[in-house]
PQR file with spaces between the fields and no chain letter, atoms N, CA, C, O and H, PARSE charges and radii, in Angstrom:
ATOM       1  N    UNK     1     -87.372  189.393   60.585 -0.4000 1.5000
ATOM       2  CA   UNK     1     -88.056  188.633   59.562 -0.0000 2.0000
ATOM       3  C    UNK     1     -88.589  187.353   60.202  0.5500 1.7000
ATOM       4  O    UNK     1     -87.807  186.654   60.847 -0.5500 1.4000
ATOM       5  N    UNK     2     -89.945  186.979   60.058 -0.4000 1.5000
ATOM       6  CA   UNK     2     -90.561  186.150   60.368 -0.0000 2.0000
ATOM       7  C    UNK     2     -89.852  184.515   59.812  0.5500 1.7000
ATOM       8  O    UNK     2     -88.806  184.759   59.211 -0.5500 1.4000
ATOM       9  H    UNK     2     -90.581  187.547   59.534  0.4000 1.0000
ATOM      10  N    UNK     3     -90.032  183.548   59.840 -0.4000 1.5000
ATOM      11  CA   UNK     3     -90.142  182.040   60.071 -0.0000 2.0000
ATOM      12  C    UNK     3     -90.745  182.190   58.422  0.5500 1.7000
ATOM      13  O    UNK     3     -90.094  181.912   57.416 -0.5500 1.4000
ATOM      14  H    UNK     3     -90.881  183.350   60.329  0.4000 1.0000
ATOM      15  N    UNK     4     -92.261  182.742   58.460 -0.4000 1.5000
ATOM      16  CA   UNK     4     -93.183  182.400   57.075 -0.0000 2.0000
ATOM      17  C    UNK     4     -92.601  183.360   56.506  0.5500 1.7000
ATOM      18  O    UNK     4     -93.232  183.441   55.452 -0.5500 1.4000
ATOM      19  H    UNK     4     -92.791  182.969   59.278  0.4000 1.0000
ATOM      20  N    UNK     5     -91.584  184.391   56.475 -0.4000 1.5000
ATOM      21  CA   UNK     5     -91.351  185.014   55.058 -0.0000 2.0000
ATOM      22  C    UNK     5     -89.949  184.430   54.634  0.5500 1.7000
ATOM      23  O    UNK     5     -89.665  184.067   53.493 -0.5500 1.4000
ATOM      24  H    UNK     5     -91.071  184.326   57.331  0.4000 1.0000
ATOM      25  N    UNK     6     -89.309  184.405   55.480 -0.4000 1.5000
ATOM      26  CA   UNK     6     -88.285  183.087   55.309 -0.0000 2.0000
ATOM      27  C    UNK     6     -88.552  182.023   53.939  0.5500 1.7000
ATOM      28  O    UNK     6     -87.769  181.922   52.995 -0.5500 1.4000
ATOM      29  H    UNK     6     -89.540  184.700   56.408  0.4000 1.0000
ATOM      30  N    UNK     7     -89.609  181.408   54.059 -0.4000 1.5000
ATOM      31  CA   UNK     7     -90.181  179.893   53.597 -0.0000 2.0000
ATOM      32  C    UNK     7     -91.057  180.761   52.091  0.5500 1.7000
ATOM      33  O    UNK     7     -91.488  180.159   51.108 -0.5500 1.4000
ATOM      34  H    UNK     7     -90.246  181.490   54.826  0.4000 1.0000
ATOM      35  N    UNK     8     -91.109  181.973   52.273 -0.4000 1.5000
ATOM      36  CA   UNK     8     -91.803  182.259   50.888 -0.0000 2.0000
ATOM      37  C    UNK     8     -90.775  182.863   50.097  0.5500 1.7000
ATOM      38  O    UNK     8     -90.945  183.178   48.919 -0.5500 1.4000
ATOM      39  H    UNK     8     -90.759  182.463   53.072  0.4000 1.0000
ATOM      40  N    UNK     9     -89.631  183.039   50.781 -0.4000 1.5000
ATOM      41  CA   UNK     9     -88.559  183.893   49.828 -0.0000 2.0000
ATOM      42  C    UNK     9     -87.744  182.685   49.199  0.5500 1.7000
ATOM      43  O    UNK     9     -87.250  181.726   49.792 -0.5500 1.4000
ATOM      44  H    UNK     9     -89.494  182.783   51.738  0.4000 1.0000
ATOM      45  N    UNK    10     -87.726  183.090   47.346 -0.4000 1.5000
ATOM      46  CA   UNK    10     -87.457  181.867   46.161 -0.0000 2.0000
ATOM      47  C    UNK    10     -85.481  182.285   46.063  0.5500 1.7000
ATOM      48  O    UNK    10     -84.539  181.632   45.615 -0.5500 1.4000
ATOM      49  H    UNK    10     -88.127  183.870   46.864  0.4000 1.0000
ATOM      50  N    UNK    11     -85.561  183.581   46.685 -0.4000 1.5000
ATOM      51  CA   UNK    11     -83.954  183.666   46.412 -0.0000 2.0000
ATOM      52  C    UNK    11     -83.275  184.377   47.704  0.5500 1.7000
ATOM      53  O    UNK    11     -83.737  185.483   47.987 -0.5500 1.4000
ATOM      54  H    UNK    11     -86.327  184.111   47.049  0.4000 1.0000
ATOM      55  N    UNK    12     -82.600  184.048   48.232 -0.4000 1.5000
ATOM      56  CA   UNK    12     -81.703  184.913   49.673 -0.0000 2.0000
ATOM      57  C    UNK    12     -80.616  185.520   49.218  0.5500 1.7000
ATOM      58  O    UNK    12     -79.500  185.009   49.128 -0.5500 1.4000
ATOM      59  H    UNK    12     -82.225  183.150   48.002  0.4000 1.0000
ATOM      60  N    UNK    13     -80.937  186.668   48.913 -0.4000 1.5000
ATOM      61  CA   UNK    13     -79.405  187.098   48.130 -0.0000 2.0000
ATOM      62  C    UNK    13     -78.543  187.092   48.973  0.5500 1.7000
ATOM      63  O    UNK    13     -77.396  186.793   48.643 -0.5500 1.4000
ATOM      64  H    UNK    13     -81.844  187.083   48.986  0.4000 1.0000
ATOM      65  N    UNK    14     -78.991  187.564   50.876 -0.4000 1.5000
ATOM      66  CA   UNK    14     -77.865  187.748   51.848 -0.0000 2.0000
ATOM      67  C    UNK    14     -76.969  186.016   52.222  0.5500 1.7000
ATOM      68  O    UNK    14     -75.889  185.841   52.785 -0.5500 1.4000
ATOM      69  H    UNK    14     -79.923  187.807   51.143  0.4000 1.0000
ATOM      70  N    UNK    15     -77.831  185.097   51.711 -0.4000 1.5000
ATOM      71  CA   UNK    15     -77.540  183.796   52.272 -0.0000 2.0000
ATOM      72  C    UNK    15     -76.288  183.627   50.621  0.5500 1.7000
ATOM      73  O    UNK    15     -75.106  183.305   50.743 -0.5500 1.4000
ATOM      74  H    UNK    15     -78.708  185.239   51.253  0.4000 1.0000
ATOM      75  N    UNK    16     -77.017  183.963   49.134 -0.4000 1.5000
ATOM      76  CA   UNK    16     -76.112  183.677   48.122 -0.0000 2.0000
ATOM      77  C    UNK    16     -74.778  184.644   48.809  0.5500 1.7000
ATOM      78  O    UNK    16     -73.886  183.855   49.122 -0.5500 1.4000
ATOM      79  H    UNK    16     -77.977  184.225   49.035  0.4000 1.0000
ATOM      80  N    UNK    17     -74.440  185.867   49.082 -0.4000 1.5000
ATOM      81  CA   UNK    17     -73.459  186.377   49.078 -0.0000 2.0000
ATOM      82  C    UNK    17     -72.424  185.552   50.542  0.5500 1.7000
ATOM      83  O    UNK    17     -71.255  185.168   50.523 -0.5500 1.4000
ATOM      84  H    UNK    17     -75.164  186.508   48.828  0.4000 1.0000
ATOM      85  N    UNK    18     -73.406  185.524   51.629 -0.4000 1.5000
ATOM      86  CA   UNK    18     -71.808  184.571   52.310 -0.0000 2.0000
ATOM      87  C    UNK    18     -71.513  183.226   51.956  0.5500 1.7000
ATOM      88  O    UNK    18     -70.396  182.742   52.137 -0.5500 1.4000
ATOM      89  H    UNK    18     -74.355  185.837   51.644  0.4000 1.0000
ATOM      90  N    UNK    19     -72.534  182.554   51.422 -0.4000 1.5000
ATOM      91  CA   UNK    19     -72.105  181.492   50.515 -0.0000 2.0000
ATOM      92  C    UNK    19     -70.427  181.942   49.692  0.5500 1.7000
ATOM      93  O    UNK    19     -69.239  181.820   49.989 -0.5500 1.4000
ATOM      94  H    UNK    19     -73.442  182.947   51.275  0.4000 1.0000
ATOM      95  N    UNK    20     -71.156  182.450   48.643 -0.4000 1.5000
ATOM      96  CA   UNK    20     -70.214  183.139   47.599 -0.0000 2.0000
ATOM      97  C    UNK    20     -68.957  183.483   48.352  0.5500 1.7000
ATOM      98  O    UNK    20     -67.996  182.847   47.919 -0.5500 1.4000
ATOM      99  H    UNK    20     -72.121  182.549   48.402  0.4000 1.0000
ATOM     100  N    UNK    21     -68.684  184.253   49.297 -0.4000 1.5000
ATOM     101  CA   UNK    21     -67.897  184.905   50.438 -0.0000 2.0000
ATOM     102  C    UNK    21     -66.821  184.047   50.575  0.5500 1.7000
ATOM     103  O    UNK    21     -65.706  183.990   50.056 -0.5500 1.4000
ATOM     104  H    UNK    21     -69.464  184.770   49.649  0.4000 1.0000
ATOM     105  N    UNK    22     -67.571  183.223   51.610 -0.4000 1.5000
ATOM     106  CA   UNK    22     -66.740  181.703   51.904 -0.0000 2.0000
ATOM     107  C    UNK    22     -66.081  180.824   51.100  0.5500 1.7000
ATOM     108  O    UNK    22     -65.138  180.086   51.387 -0.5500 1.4000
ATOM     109  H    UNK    22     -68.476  183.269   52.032  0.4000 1.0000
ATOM     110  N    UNK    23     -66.872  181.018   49.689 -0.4000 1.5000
ATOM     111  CA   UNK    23     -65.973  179.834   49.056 -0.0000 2.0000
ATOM     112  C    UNK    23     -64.952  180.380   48.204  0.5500 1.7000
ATOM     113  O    UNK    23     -64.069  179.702   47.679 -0.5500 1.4000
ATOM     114  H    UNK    23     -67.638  181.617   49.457  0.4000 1.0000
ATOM     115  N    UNK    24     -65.101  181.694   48.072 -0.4000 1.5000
ATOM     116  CA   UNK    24     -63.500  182.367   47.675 -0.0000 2.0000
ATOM     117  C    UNK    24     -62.420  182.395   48.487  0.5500 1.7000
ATOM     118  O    UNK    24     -61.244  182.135   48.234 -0.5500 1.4000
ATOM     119  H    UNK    24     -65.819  182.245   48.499  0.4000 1.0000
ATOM     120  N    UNK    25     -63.056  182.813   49.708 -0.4000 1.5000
ATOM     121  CA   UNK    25     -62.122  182.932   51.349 -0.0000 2.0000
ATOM     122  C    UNK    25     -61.287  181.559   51.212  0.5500 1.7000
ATOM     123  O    UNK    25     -60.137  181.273   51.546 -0.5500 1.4000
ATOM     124  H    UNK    25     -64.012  183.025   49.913  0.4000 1.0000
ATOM     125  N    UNK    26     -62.066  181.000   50.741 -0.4000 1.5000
ATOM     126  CA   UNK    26     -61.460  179.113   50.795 -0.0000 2.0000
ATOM     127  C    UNK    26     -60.518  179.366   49.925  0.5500 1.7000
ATOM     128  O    UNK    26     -59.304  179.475   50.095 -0.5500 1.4000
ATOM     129  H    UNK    26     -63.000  181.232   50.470  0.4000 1.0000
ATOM     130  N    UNK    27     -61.258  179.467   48.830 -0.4000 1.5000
ATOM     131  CA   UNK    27     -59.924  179.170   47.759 -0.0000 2.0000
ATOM     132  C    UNK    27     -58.695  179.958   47.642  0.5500 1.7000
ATOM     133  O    UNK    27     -57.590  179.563   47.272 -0.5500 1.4000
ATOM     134  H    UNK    27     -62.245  179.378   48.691  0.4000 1.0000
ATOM     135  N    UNK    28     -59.118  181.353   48.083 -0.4000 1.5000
ATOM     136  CA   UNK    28     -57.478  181.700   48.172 -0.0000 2.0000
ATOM     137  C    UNK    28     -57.170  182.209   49.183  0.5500 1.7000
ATOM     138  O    UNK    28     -56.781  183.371   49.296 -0.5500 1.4000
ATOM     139  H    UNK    28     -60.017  181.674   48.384  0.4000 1.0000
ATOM     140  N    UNK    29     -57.368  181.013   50.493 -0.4000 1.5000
ATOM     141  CA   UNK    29     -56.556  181.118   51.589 -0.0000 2.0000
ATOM     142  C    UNK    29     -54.977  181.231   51.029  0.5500 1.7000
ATOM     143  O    UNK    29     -54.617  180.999   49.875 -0.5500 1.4000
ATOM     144  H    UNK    29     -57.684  180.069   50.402  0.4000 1.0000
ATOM     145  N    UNK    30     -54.168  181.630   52.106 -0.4000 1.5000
ATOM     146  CA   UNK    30     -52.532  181.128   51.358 -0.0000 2.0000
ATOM     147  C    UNK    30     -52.044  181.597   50.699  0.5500 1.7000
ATOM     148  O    UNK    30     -50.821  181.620   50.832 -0.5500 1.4000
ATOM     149  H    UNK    30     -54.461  181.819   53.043  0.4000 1.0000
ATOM     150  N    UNK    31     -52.751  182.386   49.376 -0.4000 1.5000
ATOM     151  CA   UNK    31     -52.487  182.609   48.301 -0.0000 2.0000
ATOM     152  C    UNK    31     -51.668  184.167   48.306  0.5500 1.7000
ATOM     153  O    UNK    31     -52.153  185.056   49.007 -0.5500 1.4000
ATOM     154  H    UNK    31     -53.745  182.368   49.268  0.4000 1.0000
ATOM     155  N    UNK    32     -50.253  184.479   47.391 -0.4000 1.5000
ATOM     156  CA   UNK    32     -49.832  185.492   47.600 -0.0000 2.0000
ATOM     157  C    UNK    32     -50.666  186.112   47.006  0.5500 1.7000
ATOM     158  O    UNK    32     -51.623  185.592   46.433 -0.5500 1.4000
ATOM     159  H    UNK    32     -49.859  183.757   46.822  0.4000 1.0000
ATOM     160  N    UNK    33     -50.299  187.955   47.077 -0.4000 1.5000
ATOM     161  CA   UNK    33     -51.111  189.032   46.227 -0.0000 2.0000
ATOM     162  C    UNK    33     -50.701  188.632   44.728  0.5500 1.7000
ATOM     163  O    UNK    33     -51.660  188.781   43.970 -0.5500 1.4000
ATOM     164  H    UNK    33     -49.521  188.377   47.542  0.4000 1.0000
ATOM     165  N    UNK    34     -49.879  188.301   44.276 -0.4000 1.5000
ATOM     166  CA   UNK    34     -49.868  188.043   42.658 -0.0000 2.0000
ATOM     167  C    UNK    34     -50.563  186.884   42.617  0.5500 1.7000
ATOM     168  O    UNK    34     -51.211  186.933   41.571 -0.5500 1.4000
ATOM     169  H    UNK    34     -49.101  188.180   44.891  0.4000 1.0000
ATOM     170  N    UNK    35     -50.826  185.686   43.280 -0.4000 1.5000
ATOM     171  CA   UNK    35     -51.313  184.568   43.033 -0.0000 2.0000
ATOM     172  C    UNK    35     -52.824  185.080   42.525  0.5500 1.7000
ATOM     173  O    UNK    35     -53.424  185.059   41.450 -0.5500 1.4000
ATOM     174  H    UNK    35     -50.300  185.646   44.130  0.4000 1.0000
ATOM     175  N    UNK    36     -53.120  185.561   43.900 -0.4000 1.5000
ATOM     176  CA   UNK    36     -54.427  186.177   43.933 -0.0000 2.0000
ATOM     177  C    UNK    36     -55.023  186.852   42.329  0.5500 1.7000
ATOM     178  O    UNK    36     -55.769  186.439   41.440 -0.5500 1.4000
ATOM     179  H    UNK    36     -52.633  185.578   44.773  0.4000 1.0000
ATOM     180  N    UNK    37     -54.348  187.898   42.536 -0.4000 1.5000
ATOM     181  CA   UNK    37     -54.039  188.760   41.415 -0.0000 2.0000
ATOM     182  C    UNK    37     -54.588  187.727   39.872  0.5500 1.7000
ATOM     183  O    UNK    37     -55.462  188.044   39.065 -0.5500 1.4000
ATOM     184  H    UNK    37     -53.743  188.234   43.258  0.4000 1.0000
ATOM     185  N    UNK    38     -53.794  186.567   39.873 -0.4000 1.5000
ATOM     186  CA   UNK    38     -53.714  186.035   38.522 -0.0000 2.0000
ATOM     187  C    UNK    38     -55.089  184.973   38.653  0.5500 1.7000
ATOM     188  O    UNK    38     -55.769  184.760   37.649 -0.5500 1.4000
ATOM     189  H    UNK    38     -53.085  186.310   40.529  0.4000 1.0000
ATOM     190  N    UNK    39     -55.408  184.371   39.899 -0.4000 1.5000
ATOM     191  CA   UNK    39     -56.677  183.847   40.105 -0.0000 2.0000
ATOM     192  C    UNK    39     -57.772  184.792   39.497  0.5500 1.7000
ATOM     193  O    UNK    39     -58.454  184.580   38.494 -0.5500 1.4000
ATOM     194  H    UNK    39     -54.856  184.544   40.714  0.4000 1.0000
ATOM     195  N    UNK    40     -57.786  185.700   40.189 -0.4000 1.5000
ATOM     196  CA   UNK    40     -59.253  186.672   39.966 -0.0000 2.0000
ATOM     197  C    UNK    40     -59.147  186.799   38.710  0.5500 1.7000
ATOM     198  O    UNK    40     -60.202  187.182   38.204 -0.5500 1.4000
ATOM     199  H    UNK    40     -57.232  185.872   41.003  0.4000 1.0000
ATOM     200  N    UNK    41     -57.929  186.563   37.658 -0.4000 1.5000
ATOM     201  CA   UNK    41     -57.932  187.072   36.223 -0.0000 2.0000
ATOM     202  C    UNK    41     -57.996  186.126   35.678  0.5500 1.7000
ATOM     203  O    UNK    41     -58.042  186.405   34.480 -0.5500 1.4000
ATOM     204  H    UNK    41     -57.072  186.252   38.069  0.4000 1.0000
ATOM     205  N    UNK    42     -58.030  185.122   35.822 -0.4000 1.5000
ATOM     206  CA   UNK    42     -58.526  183.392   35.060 -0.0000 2.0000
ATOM     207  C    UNK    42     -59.878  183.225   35.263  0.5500 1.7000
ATOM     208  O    UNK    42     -60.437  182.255   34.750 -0.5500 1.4000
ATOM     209  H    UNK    42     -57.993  184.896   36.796  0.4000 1.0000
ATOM     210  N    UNK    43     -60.789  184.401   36.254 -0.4000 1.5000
ATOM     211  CA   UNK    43     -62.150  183.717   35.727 -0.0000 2.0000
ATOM     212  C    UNK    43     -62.794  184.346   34.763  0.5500 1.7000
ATOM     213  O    UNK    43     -62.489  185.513   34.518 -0.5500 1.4000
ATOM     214  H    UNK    43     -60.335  185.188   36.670  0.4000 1.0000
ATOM     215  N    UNK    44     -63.708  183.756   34.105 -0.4000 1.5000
ATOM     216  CA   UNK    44     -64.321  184.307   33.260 -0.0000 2.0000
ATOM     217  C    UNK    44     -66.132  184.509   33.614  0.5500 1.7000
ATOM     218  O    UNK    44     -66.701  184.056   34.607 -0.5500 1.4000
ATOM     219  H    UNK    44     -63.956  182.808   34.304  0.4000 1.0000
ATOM     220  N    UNK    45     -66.483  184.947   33.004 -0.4000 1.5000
ATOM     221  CA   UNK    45     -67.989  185.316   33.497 -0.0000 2.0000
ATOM     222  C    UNK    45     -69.208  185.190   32.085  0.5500 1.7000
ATOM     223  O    UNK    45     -68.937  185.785   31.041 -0.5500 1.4000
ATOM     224  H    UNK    45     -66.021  185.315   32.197  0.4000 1.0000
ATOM     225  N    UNK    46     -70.442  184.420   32.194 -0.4000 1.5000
ATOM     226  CA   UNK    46     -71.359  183.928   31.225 -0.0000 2.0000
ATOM     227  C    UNK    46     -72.167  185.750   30.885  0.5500 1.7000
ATOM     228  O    UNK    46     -72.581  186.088   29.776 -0.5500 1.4000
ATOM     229  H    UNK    46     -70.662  183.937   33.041  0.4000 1.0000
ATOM     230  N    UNK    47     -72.197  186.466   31.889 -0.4000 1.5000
ATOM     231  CA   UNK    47     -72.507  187.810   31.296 -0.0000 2.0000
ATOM     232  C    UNK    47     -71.940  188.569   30.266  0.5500 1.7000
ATOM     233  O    UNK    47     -70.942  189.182   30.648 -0.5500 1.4000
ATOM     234  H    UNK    47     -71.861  186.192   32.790  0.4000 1.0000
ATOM     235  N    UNK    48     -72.213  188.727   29.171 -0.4000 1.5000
ATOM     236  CA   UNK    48     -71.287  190.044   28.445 -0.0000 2.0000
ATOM     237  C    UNK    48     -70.779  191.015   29.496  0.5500 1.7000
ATOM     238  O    UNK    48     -69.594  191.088   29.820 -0.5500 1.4000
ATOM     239  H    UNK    48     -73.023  188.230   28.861  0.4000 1.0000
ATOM     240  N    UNK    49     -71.673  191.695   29.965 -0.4000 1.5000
ATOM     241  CA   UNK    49     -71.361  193.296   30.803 -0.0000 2.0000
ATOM     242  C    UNK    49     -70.012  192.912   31.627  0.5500 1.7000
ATOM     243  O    UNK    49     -68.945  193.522   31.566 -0.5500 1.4000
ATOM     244  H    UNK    49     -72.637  191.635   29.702  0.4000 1.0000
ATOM     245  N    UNK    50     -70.351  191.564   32.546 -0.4000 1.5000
ATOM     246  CA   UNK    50     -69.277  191.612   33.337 -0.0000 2.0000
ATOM     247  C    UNK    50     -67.869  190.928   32.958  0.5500 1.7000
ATOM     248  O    UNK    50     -66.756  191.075   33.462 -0.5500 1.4000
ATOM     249  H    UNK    50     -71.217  191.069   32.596  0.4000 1.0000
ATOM     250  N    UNK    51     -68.361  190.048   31.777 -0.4000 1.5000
ATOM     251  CA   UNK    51     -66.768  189.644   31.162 -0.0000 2.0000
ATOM     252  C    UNK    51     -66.019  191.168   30.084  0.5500 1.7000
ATOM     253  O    UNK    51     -64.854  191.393   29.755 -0.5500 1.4000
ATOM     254  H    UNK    51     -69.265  189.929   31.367  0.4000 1.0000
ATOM     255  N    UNK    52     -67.083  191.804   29.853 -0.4000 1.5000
ATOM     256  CA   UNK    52     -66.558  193.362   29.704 -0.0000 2.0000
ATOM     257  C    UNK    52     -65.279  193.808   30.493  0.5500 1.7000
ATOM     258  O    UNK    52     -64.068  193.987   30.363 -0.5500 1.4000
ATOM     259  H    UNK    52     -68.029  191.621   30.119  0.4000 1.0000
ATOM     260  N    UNK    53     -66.440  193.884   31.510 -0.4000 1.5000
ATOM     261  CA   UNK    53     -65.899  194.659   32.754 -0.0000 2.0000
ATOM     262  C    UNK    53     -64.194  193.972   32.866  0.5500 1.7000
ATOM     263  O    UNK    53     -63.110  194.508   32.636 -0.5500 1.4000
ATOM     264  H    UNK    53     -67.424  193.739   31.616  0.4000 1.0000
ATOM     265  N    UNK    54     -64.551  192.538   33.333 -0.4000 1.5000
ATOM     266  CA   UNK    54     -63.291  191.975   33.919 -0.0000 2.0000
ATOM     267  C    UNK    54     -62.450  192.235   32.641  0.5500 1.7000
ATOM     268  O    UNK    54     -61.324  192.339   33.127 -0.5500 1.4000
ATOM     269  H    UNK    54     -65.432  192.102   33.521  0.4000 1.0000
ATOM     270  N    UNK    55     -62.360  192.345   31.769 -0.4000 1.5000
ATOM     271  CA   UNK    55     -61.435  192.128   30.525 -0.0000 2.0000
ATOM     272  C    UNK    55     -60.465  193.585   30.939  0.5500 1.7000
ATOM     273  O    UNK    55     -59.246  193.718   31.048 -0.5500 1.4000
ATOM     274  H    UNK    55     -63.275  192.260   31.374  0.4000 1.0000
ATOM     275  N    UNK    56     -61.189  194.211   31.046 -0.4000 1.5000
ATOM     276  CA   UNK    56     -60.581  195.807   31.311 -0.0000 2.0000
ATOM     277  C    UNK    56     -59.531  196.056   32.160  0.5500 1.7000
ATOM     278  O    UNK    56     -58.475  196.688   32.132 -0.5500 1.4000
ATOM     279  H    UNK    56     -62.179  194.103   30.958  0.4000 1.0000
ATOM     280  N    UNK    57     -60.532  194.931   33.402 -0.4000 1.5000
ATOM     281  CA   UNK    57     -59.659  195.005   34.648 -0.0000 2.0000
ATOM     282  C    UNK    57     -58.465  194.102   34.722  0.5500 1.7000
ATOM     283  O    UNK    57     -57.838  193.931   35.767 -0.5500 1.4000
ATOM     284  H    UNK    57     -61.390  194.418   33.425  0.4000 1.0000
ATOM     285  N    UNK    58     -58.190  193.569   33.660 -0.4000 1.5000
ATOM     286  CA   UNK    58     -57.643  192.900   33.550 -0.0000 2.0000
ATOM     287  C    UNK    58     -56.192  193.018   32.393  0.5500 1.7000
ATOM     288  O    UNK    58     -55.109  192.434   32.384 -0.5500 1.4000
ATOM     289  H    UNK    58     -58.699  193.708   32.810  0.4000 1.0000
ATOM     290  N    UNK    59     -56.827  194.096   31.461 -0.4000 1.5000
ATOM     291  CA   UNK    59     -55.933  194.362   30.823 -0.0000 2.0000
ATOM     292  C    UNK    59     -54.857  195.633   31.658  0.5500 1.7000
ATOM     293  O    UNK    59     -53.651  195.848   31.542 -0.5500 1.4000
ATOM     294  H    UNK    59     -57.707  194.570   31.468  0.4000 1.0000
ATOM     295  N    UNK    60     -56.007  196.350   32.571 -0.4000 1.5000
ATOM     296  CA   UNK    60     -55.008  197.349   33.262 -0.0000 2.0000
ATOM     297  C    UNK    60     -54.686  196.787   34.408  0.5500 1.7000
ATOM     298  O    UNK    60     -54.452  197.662   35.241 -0.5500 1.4000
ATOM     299  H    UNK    60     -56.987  196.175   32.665  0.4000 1.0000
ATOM     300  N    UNK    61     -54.541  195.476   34.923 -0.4000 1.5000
ATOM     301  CA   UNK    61     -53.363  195.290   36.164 -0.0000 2.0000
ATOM     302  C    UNK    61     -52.295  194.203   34.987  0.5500 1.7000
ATOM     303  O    UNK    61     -51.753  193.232   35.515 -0.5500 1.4000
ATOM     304  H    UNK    61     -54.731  194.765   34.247  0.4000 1.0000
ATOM     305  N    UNK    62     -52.096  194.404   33.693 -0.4000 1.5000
ATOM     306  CA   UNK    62     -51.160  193.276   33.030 -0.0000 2.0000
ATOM     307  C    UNK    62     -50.710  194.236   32.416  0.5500 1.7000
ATOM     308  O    UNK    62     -49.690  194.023   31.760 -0.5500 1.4000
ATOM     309  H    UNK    62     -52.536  195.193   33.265  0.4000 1.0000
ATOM     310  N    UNK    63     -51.265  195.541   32.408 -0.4000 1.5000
ATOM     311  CA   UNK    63     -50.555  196.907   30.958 -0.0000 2.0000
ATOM     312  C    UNK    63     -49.411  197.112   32.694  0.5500 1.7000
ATOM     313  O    UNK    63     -48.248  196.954   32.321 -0.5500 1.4000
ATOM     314  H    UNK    63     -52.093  195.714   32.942  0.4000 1.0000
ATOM     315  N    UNK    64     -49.426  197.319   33.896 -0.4000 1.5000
ATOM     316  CA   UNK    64     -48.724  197.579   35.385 -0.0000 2.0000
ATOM     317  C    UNK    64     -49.320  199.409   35.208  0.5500 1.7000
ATOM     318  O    UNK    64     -49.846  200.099   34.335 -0.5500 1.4000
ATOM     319  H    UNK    64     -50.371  197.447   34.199  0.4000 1.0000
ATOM     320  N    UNK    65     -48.785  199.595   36.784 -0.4000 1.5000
ATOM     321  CA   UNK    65     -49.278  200.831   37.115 -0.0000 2.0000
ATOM     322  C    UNK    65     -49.072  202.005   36.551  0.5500 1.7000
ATOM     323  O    UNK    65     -48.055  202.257   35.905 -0.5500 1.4000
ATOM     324  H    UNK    65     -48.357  199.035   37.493  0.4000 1.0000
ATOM     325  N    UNK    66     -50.074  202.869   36.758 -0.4000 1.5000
ATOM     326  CA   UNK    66     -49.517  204.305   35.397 -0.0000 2.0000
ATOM     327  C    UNK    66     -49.933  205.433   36.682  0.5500 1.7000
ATOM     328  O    UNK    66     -50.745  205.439   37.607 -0.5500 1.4000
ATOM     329  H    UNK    66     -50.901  202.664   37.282  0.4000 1.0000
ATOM     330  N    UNK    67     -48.721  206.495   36.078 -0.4000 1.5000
ATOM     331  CA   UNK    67     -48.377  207.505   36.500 -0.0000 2.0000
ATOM     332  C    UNK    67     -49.516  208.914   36.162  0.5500 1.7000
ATOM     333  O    UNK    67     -49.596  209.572   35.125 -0.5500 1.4000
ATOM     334  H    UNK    67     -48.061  206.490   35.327  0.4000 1.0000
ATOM     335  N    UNK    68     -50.360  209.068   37.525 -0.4000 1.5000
ATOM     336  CA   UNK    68     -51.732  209.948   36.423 -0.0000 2.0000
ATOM     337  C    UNK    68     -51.158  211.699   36.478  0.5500 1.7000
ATOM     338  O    UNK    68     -51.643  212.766   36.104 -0.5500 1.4000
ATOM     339  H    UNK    68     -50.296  208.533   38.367  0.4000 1.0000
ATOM     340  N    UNK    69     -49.601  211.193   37.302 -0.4000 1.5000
ATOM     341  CA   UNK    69     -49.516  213.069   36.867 -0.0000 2.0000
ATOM     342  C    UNK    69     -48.589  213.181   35.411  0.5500 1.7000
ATOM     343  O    UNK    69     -48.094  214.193   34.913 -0.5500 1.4000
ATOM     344  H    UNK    69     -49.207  210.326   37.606  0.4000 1.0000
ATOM     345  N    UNK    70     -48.556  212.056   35.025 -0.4000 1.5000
ATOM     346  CA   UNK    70     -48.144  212.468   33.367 -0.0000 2.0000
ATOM     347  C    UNK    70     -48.828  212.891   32.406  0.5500 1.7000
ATOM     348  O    UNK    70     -48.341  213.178   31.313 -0.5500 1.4000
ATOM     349  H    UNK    70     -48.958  211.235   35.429  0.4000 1.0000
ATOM     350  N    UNK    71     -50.526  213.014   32.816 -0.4000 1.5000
ATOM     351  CA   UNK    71     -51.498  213.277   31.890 -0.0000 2.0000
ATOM     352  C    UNK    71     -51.411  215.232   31.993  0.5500 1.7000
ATOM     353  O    UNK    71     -52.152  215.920   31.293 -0.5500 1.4000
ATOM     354  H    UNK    71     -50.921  212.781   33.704  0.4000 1.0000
């Protein structure tokens, strides 16, 4: 990629995602797997779809693990 398409592009999604990357990496350096765990489940999200989503994911790591040969 050129210098001038660089300077005409209004959004870098590859530059937003290690942004994004890094500043989670930051925040839960240190952090145990439940810490973690309960971080990723305190955020919330301005999308419907994805505060959907997370709600789900969220209700099935707090319902704990299920057994799928009982179905």
């Amino acid at each position: 990629m050129t210098d001038d398409t660089r300077k005409k592009k209004k959004f870098d999604s590859v530059e937003f995602m290690r942004r994004a990357r890094a500043r989670i990496t930051a925040e839960i350096a240190g952090m145990t797997a439940e810490e973690m765990v309960e971080w990723f489940n305190s955020k919330r999200y301005s999308d419907p779809v994805l505060e959907a989503m997370a709600a789900r994911i969220r209700k099935s790591t707090q319902d704990g693990p299920t057994d799928s040969s009982d179905s």
